[in-house]
C-alpha positions in Angstrom: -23.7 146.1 77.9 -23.9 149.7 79.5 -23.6 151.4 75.7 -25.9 148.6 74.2 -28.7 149.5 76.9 -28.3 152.9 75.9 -28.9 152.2 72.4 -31.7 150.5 73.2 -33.4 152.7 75.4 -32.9 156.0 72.9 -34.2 154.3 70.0 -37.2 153.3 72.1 -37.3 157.5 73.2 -37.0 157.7 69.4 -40.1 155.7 69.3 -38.6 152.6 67.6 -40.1 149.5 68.1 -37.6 146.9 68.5 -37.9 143.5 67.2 -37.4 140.1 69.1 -33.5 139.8 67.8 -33.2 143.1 69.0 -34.4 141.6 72.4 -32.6 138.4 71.8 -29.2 139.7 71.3 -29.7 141.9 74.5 -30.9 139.4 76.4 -28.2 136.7 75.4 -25.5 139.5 76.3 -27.0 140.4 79.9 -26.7 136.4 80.4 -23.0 136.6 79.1 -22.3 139.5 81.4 -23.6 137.6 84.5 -26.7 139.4 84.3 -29.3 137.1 84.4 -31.9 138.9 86.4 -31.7 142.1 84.3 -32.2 139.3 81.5 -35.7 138.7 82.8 -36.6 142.1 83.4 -35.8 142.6 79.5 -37.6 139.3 79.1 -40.5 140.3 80.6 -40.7 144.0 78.8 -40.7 142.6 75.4 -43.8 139.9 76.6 -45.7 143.2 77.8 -44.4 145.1 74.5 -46.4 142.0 72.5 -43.3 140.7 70.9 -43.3 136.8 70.7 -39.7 134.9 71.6 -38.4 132.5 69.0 -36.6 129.3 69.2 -33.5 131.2 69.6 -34.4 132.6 72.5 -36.1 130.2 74.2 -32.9 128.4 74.2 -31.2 130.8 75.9 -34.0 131.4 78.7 -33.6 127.7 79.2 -30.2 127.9 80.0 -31.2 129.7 83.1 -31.1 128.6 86.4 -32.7 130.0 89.1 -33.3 129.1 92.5 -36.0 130.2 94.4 -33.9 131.8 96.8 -32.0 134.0 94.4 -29.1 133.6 95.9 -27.3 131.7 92.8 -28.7 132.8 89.3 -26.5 131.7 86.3 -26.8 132.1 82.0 -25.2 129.5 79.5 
Protein backbone atom coordinates (compact mmCIF):
# COMPACT_ATOMS: atom_id res chain seq x y z
CA UNK A 1 0.00 0.00 0.00
CA UNK A 2 3.05 2.20 1.05
CA UNK A 3 4.41 2.25 -2.85
CA UNK A 4 0.77 2.70 -4.17
CA UNK A 5 0.26 5.90 -1.92
CA UNK A 6 3.36 7.11 -3.24
CA UNK A 7 2.18 6.78 -6.67
CA UNK A 8 -0.69 8.43 -5.88
CA UNK A 9 0.56 11.32 -4.14
CA UNK A 10 3.46 12.19 -7.03
CA UNK A 11 1.11 12.04 -9.81
CA UNK A 12 -1.12 14.41 -7.81
CA UNK A 13 2.53 16.70 -7.27
CA UNK A 14 2.58 16.08 -11.05
CA UNK A 15 -0.71 17.73 -11.10
CA UNK A 16 -2.71 14.66 -12.33
CA UNK A 17 -6.09 14.40 -11.52
CA UNK A 18 -7.02 11.03 -10.58
CA UNK A 19 -10.13 9.39 -11.52
CA UNK A 20 -12.73 7.52 -9.09
CA UNK A 21 -11.05 3.90 -10.04
CA UNK A 22 -8.02 5.42 -9.31
CA UNK A 23 -9.66 6.19 -5.79
CA UNK A 24 -11.53 2.96 -5.90
CA UNK A 25 -8.72 0.60 -6.23
CA UNK A 26 -6.90 2.63 -3.34
CA UNK A 27 -9.58 2.63 -1.27
CA UNK A 28 -10.49 -1.17 -1.70
CA UNK A 29 -6.70 -1.99 -0.96
CA UNK A 30 -6.45 0.32 2.34
CA UNK A 31 -9.70 -1.93 3.38
CA UNK A 32 -7.69 -5.12 2.37
CA UNK A 33 -4.77 -3.98 4.40
CA UNK A 34 -6.79 -3.37 7.55
CA UNK A 35 -6.83 0.11 6.90
CA UNK A 36 -10.21 1.23 7.07
CA UNK A 37 -9.84 4.64 8.53
CA UNK A 38 -7.15 5.74 6.07
CA UNK A 39 -9.94 4.35 3.61
CA UNK A 40 -12.14 7.22 4.69
CA UNK A 41 -9.72 9.83 4.78
CA UNK A 42 -9.10 8.80 0.96
CA UNK A 43 -12.89 8.70 0.82
CA UNK A 44 -13.43 11.87 1.95
CA UNK A 45 -10.42 13.65 -0.32
CA UNK A 46 -11.87 12.43 -3.45
CA UNK A 47 -15.63 13.92 -2.25
CA UNK A 48 -13.78 17.40 -1.66
CA UNK A 49 -11.69 16.78 -5.06
CA UNK A 50 -15.51 16.68 -6.74
CA UNK A 51 -15.09 13.18 -7.92
CA UNK A 52 -18.47 11.15 -7.61
CA UNK A 53 -18.19 7.28 -6.18
CA UNK A 54 -19.80 4.57 -8.32
CA UNK A 55 -21.57 1.52 -7.65
CA UNK A 56 -18.32 -0.15 -7.17
CA UNK A 57 -17.34 1.69 -4.55
CA UNK A 58 -20.23 2.14 -2.70
CA UNK A 59 -20.11 -1.39 -2.24
CA UNK A 60 -17.10 -1.47 -0.72
CA UNK A 61 -17.84 1.61 1.74
CA UNK A 62 -20.78 -0.56 2.70
CA UNK A 63 -18.84 -3.22 3.79
CA UNK A 64 -17.56 -1.10 6.49
CA UNK A 65 -18.23 -1.22 9.92
CA UNK A 66 -17.63 1.21 12.27
CA UNK A 67 -18.56 1.77 15.68
CA UNK A 68 -18.88 4.86 17.20
CA UNK A 69 -16.26 4.16 19.57
CA UNK A 70 -13.59 3.36 17.13
CA UNK A 71 -12.31 0.81 18.83
CA UNK A 72 -13.22 -2.08 16.21
CA UNK A 73 -13.22 -0.73 12.49
CA UNK A 74 -13.21 -3.63 9.83
CA UNK A 75 -13.30 -3.78 5.51
CA UNK A 76 -14.88 -6.76 3.53
Amino acid sequence: MEEASCAFHGALDNHLLPDVVTYAILIRGYCKAGRPTKAMQLYNSMLRNGIMPDGLLLSTLAGYNLQSSGSQESCT
